[in-house]
C-alpha positions as a printed Julia matrix, in Angstrom:
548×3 Matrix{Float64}:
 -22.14   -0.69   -4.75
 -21.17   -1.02   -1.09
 -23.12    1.25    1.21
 -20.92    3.89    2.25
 -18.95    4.46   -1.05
 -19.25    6.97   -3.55
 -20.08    5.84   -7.5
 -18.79    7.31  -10.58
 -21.07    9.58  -12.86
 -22.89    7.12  -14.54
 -22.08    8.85  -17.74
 -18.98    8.68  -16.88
 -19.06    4.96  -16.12
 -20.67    4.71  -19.41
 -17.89    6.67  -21.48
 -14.8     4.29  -19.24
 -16.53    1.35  -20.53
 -16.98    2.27  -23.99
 -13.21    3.21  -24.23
 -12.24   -0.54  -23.35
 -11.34    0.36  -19.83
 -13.42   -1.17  -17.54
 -13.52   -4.62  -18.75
 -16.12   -6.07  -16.46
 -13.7    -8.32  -15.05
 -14.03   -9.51  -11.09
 -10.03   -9.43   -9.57
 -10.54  -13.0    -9.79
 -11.97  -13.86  -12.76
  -8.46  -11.91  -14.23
  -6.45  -13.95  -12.5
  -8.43  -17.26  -13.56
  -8.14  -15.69  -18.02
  -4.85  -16.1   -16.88
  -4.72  -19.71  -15.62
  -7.0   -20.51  -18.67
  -4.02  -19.46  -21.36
  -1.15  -21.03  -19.36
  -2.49  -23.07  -16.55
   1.06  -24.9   -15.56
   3.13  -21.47  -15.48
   4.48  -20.29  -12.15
   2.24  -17.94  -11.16
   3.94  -17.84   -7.3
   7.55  -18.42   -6.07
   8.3   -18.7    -2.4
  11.58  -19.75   -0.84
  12.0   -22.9    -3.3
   7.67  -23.46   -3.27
   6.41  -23.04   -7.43
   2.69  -22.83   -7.33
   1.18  -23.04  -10.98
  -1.79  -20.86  -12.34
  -3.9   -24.0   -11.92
  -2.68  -24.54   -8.02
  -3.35  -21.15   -7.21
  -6.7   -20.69   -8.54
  -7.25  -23.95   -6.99
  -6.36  -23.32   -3.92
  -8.34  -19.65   -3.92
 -11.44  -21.49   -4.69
 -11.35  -24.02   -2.33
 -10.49  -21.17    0.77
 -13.47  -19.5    -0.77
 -16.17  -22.09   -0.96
 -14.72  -22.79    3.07
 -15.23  -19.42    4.07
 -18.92  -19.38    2.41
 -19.0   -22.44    4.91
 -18.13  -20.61    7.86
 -20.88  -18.12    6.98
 -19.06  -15.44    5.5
 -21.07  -13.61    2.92
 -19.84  -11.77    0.02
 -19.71   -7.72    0.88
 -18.97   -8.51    3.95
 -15.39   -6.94    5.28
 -12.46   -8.84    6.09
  -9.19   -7.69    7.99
  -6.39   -9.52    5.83
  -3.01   -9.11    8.05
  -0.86  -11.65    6.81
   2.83  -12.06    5.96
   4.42  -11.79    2.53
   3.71  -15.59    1.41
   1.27  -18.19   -0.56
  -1.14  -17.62    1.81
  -1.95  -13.6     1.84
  -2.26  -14.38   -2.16
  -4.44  -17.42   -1.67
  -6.57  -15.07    0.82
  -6.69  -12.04   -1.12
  -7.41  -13.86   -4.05
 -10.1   -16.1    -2.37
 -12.22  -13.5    -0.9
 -12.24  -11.63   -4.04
 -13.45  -14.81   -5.14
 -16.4   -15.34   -2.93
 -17.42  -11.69   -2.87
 -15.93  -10.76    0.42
 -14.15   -7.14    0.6
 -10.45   -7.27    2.55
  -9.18   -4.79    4.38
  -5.53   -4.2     3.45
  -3.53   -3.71    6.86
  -0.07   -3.94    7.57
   2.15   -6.08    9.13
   3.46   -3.1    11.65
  -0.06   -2.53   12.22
  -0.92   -2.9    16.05
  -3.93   -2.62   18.67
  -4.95    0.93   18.1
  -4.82    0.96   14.07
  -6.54   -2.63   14.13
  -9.2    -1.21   16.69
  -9.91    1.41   14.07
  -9.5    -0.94   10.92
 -11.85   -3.36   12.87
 -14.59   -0.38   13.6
 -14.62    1.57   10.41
 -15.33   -1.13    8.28
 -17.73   -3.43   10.54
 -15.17   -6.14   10.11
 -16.52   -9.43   10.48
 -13.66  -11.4    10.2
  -9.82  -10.89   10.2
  -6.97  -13.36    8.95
  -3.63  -12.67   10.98
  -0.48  -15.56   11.52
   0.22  -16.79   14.79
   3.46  -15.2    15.45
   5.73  -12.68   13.45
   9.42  -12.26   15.5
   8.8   -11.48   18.89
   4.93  -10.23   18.27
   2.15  -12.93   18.64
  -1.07  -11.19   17.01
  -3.47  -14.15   18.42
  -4.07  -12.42   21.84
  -4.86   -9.2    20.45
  -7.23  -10.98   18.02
  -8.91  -12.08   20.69
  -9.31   -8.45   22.66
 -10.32   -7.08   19.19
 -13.25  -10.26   19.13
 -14.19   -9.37   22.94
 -14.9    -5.35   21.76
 -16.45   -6.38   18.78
 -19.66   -8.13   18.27
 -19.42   -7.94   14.76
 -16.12  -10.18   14.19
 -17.41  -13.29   14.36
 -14.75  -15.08   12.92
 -10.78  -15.03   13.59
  -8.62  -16.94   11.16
  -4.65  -17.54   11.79
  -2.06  -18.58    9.69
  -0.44  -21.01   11.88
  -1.45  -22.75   14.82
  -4.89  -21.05   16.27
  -5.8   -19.94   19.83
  -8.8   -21.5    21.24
 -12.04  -19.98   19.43
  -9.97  -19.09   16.74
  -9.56  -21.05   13.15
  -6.61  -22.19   11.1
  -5.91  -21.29    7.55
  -4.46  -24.09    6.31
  -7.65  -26.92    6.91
  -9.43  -24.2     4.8
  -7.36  -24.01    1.9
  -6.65  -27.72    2.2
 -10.19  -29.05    1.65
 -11.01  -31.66   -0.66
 -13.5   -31.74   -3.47
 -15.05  -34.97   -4.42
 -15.33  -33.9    -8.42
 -18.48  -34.69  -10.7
 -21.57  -33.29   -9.36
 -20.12  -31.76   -5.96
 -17.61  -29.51   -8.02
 -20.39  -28.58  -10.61
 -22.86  -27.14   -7.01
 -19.4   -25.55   -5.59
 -18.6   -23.95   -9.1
 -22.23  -22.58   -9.54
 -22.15  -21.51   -5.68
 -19.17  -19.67   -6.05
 -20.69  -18.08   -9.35
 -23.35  -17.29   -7.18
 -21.57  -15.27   -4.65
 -19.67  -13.7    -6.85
 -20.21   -9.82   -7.12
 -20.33   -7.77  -10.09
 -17.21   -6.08  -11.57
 -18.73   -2.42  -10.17
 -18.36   -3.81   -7.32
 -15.72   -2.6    -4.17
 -12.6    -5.3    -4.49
 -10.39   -4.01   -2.17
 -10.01   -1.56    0.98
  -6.78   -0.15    1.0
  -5.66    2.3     3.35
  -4.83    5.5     3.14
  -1.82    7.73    4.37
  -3.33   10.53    4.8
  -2.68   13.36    7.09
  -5.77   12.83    9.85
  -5.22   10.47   13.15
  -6.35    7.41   11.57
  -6.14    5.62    8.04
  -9.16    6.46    5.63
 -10.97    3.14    3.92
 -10.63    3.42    0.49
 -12.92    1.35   -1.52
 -11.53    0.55   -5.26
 -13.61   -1.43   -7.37
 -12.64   -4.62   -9.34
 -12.94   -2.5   -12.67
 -10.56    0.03  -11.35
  -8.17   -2.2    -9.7
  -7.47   -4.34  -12.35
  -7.47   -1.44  -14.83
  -5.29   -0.21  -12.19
  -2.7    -3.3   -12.37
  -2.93   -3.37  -16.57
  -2.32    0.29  -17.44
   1.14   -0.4   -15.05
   1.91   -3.47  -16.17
   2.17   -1.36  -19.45
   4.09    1.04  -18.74
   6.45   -1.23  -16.56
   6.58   -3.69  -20.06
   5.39   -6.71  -17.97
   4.51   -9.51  -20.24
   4.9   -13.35  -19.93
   8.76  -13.51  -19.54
   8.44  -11.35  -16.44
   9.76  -12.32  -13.77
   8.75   -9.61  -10.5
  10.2   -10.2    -7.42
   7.92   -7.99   -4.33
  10.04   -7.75   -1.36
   7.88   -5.11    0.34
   4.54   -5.52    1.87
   1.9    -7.23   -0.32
  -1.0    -5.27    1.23
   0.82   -1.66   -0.12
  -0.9    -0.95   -3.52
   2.4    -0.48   -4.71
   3.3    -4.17   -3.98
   0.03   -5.05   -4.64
  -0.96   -3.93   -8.16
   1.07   -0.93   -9.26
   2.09   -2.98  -10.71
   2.98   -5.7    -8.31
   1.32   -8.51   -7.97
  -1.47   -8.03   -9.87
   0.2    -6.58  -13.05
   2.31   -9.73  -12.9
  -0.91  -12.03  -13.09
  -2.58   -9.29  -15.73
   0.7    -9.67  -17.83
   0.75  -14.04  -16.87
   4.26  -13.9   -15.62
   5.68  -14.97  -12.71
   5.67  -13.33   -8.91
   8.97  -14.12   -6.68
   8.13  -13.4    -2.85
  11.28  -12.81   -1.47
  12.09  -14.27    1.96
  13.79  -11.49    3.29
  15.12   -7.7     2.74
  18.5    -8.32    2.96
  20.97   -7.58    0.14
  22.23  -11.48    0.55
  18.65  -13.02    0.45
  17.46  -10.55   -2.6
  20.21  -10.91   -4.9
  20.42  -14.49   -4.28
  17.01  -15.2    -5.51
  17.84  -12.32   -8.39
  20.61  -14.87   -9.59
  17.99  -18.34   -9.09
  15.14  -17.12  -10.53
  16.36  -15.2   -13.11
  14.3   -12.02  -11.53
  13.7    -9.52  -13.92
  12.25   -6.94  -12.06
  12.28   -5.57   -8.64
   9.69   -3.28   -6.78
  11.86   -1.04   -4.04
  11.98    1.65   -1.82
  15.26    4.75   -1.29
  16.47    2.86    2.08
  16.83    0.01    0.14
  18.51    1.23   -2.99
  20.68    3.87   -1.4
  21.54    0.0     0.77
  22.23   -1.97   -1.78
  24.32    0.14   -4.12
  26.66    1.05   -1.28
  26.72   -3.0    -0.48
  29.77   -5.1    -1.86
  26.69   -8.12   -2.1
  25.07   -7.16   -5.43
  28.39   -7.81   -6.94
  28.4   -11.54   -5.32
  25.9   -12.56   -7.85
  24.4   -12.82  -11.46
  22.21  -10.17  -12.19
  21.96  -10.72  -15.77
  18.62  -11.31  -15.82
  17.57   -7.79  -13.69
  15.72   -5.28  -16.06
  14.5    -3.03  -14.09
  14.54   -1.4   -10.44
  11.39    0.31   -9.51
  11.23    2.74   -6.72
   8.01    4.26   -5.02
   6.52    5.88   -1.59
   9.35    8.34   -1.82
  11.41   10.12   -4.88
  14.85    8.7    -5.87
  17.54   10.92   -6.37
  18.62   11.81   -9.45
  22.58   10.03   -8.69
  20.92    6.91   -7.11
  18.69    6.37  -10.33
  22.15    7.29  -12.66
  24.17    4.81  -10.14
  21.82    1.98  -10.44
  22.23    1.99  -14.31
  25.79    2.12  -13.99
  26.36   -0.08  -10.79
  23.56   -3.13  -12.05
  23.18   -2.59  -15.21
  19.31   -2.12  -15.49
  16.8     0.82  -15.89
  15.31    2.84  -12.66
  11.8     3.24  -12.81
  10.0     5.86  -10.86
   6.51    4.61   -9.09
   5.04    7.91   -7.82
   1.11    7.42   -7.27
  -1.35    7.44   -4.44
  -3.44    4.26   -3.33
  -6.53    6.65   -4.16
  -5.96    6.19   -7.57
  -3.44    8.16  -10.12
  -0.22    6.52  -10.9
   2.64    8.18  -12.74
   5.23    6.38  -14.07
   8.68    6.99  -15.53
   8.96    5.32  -19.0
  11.89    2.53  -19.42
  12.4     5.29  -22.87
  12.1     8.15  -21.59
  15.09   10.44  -22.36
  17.61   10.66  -19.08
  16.06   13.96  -18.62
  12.97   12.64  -17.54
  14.2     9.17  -16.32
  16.43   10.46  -14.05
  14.72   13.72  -12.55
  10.82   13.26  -13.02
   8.47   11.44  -10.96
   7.06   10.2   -14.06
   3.38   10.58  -16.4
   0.51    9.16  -15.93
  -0.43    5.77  -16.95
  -3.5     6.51  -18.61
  -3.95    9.18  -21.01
  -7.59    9.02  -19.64
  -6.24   10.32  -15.95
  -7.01   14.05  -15.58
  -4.5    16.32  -14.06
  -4.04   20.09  -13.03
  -1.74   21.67  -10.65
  -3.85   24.29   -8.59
  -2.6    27.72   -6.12
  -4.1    27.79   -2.87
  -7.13   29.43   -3.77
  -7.56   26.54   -6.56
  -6.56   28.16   -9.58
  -4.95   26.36  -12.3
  -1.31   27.14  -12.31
   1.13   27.53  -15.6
   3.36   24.72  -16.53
   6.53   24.97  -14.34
   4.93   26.65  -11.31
   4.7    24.66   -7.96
   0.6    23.98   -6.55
  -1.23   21.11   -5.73
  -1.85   17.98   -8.07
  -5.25   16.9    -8.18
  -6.81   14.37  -10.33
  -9.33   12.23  -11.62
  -9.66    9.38  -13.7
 -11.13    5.55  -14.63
  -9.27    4.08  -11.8
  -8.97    7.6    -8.98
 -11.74    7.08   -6.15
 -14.74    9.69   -6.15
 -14.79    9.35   -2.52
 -13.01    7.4     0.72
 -15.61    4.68    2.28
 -18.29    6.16    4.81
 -16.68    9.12    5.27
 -18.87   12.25    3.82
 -17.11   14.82    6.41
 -13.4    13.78    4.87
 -14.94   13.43    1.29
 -15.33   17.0     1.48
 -11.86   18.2     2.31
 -10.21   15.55    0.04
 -12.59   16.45   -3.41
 -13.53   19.4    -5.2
 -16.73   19.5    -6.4
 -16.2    18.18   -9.38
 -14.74   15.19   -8.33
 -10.94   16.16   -8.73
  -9.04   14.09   -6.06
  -6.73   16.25   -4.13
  -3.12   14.38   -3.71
  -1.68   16.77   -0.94
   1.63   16.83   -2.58
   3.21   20.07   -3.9
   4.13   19.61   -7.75
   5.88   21.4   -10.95
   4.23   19.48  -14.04
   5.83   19.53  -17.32
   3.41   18.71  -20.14
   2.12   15.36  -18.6
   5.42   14.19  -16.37
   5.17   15.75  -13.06
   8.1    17.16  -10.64
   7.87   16.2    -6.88
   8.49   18.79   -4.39
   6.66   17.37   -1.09
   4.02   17.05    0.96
   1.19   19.87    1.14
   0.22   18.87    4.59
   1.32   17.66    8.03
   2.91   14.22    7.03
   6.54   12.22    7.68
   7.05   10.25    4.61
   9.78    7.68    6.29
  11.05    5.82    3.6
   7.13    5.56    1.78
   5.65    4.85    4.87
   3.53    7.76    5.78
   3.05    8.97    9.47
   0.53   11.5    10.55
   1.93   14.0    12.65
  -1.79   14.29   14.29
  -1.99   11.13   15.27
   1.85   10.93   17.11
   1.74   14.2    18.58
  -2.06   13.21   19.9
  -0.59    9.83   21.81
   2.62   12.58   22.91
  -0.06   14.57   24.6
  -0.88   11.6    26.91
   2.33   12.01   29.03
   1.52   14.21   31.8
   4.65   16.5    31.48
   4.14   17.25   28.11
   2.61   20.69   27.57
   3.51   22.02   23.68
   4.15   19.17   21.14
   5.35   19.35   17.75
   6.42   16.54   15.41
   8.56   17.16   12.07
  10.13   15.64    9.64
  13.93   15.35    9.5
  15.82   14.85    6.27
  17.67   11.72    6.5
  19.6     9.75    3.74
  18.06    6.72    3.93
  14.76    6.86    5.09
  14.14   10.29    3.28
  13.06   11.4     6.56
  12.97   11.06   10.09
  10.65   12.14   12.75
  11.34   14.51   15.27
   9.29   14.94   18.71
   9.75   18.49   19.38
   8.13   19.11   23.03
   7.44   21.88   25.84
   7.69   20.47   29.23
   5.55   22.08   32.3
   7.65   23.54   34.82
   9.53   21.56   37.1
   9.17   18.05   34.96
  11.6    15.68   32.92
  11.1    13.89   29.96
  13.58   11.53   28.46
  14.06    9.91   25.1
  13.75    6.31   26.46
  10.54    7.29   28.43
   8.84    8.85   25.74
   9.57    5.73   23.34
   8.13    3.28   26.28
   4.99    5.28   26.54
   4.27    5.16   22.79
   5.06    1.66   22.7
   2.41    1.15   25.56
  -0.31    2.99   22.69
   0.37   -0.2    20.88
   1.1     1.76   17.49
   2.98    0.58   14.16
   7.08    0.92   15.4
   7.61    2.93   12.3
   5.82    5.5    13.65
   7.9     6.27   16.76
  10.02    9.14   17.14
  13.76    9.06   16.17
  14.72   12.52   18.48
  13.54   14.37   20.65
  14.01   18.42   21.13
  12.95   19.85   24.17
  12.22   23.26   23.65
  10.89   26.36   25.72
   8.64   27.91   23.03
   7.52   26.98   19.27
   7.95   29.59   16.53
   4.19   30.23   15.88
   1.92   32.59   13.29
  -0.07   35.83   14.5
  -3.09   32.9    14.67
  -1.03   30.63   16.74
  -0.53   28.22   14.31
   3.05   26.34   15.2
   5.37   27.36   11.94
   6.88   24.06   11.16
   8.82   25.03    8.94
  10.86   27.52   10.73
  10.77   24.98   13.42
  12.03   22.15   11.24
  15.23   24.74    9.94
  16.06   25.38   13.59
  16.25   22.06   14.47
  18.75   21.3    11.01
  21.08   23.84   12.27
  21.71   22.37   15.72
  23.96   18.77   16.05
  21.17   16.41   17.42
């Protein structure tokens, strides 16, 4: 396996495969069974584009072979910070193909997360488009290429900067058949890694400064994308429509993307988040599932557009990164006529999922069970003790598809595992036989609308304005987003800070926008504990009681 990462018992590698769960399967080579039993389905639709099995394993292939060209080598880590589209499949799928690891990062994702991205996994490449809205990522490409030796190669959806490649030429390349595609076929065999093997670096949310690499395998991650496939009831008359960002595991294969492919139905990329453009293509593809998020949902069922169209055809409305309340879940059945289906997992590993059966007791008010009956769980106190069904504590878990460690990163390995391997989620639940009951986050985190924000990190970059001499950031309740952040902040004597100010000078630390502050409270003093330690709480109760 990839230096850095940490491997499974091999007993318990052993006993995984011997159950039928790791099926020695690249990411790629699922995809391609796939193409093999219906090679002219629709594997990919974009704004009015079909692309067929056959096209897109086509088109992976030939991306990959180009990229062996360039002198990319499989292990090798790849920063993959494209838009929803074709092409971050095509990519994502071709370097899984040749052997080459991506790195997961977001569209949001600016100068100081890509810095770190770039440096914590020795990138040596990274795949961005030209221009997104107002933000062109090709000149910070090239400051990322001038600090690092290492990325030797910068590849851009779109029309390149100078010393930088297009995607398109690479994809596009043509193979002469006969002989030539026999030495590219056995080339690519060649490269390709074993199924043990790291697929994918996704990110995590946690609650330090900076993401955390975490390495999944190819058996995990497509074990991963079947068991919820499953439990979603994907088969070949699915039709998923991802309207969130591909490079979220949730989007990605929980089920996502990847379930789709495991189940050979058909992905919809929807061109836009709006109500008008989603329910449109509901009514023109027939869409028969949608993967979603509370701003959304709470959006759309207080939207006179749903009602505009045909929705038939929609099954079921998933909803992850942050729990749906119990009357949004009951008003989606009633309003569109489908089942809500709570996604509640962790890009470390363990899924739970709500069952499209489950009794309206458990459909409406859990976060769901586990998708494997193979995933261990427990609910420990603070002095990790296993706690009695019912009573709040931490979920940790481990499993054939849960990480036994984040990617060169002992020191966090540490804090995050127990010693015998039990991944610790951070979040505070109730569990009920297997279905767990959400209650929030263990540690210093803004969950805004299932994008996660450190609080270390903000308040960190906060500290960087000279005025600023206390700092605290919490989380809000809002009742879209789930929550807002809050910049709480102590001011040295005789200074001024205002809300506009603070925003420009976080903008200026080139961060993702959905971490900025929403409010700011200046305050004289923080409520703190006989140790000092800022009570956050109490802080976050005082601030709910004044009008902001």
């Amino acid at each position: 396996m990839l230096e850095g990462c940490v491997e499974w018992p091999e007993e318990v590698a052993l006993r995984y495969r011997r159950l039928g769960l790791w099926e020695d399967l690249t990411v790629a080579e699922m995809v391609e069974r796939t193409m093999r039993a219906s090679p002219d389905k629709p594997a990919l639709v974009f704004e009015g584009r079909r692309i067929s099995y056959r096209e897109l394993v086509r088109d992976a292939r030939r991306l990959a072979l180009s990229l062996l060209d360039l002198g990319l080598k499989p292990l090798e880590r790849v920063v993959l910070q494209l838009p929803n589209g074709p092409e971050f499949v095509i990519a994502y799928l071709a370097l899984n193909t040749m052997g080459a690891i991506p790195v997961m990062a977001l569209r949001a994702h600016r100068h100081t997360e890509l810095r770190h991205f770039v440096r914590a996994s020795g990138a040596t490449a990274y795949m961005a488009a030209d221009r997104i809205g107002s933000f062109d990522y090709r000149p910070m490409a090239a400051e990322l290429q001038a600090e690092f030796a290492h990325l030797r190669h910068v590849i851009v959806a779109g029309e390149p900067a100078a010393g930088q490649q297009a995607l398109a030429p690479l994809i596009a390349r043509v193979e002469n058949g006969g002989a030539d595609e026999a030495a590219a076929t056995e080339r690519l065999r060649a490269a390709r890694p074993p199924a043990a093997e790291v697929s994918t670096l996704l990110l995590s949310g946690g609650t330090t400064s900076m993401s955390k690499l975490i390495p999944r395998t190819h058996n995990d991650y497509v074990l991963n994308a079947r068991l919820c496939a499953q439990a979603a009831g994907f088969d070949r008359d699915t039709v998923f429509m991802a309207i969130l960002p591909l490079g979220h595991n949730y989007n990605l294969a929980s089920p996502g993307l990847l379930g789709t492919f495991y189940a050979g139905g058909t992905a919809v990329i929807a061109g836009g988040t709006d109500a008008e453009t989603v329910f449109a293509t509901v009514e023109r593809e027939r869409v028969s599932v949608i993967a979603s998020v509370v701003p959304l949902i709470a959006g759309w069922l207080d939207s006179d557009v749903p009602e505009r169209f045909d929705l038939a055809s929609l099954k079921v409305v998933q909803n992850g990164g942050a729990r749906l309340a119990p009357e949004l879940r009951q008003r989606l059945r009633s309003q569109f006529g489908c089942t809500p289906q709570e996604i509640y997992g962790t890009a470390e590993g363990l899924i739970n999922m709500t069952r499209l059966d489950d009794p309206d007791a458990l459909l409406l008010e859990s976060s769901g069970a586990p998708v494997s009956e193979h995933d261990e769980i427990k609910v420990l106190d603070d002095q990790d003790r296993e706690v009695p069904d019912g009573e709040p504590g931490e979920l940790v878990t481990r499993g054939p598809y849960t990480i036994r460690g984040y990617y060169d990163a002992p020191a966090k390995n540490a804090e995050a595992f127990t010693a015998d391997g039990f991944y610790r989620m951070g979040d505070i639940v109730r569990k009920r036989g297997r279905h767990v009951f959400t209650e929030g986050r263990r540690r210093d985190l803004i969950n805004r609308g299932g994008e996660k924000i450190s609080c270390d990190e903000v308040e960190n970059l906060i500290f960087g304005l000279p005025q600023v001499r206390g700092v605290a950031l919490v989380g809000l309740p809002d009742p879209v987003f789930g929550e807002k952040a809050c910049a709480c902040v102590i001011l040295h004597p005789d200074t001024e800070l205002g809300f506009d100010e603070l925003i420009a000078h976080l903008r200026g630390q080139q961060i993702a926008s959905f971490k900025l502050p929403e409010r700011l409270a200046l305050m004289d003093s923080f409520p703190v504990s006989p140790v000092g330690k800022i009570l956050k709480r109490e802080l976050r109760e005082r601030l709910m009681s004044q009008a902001p």
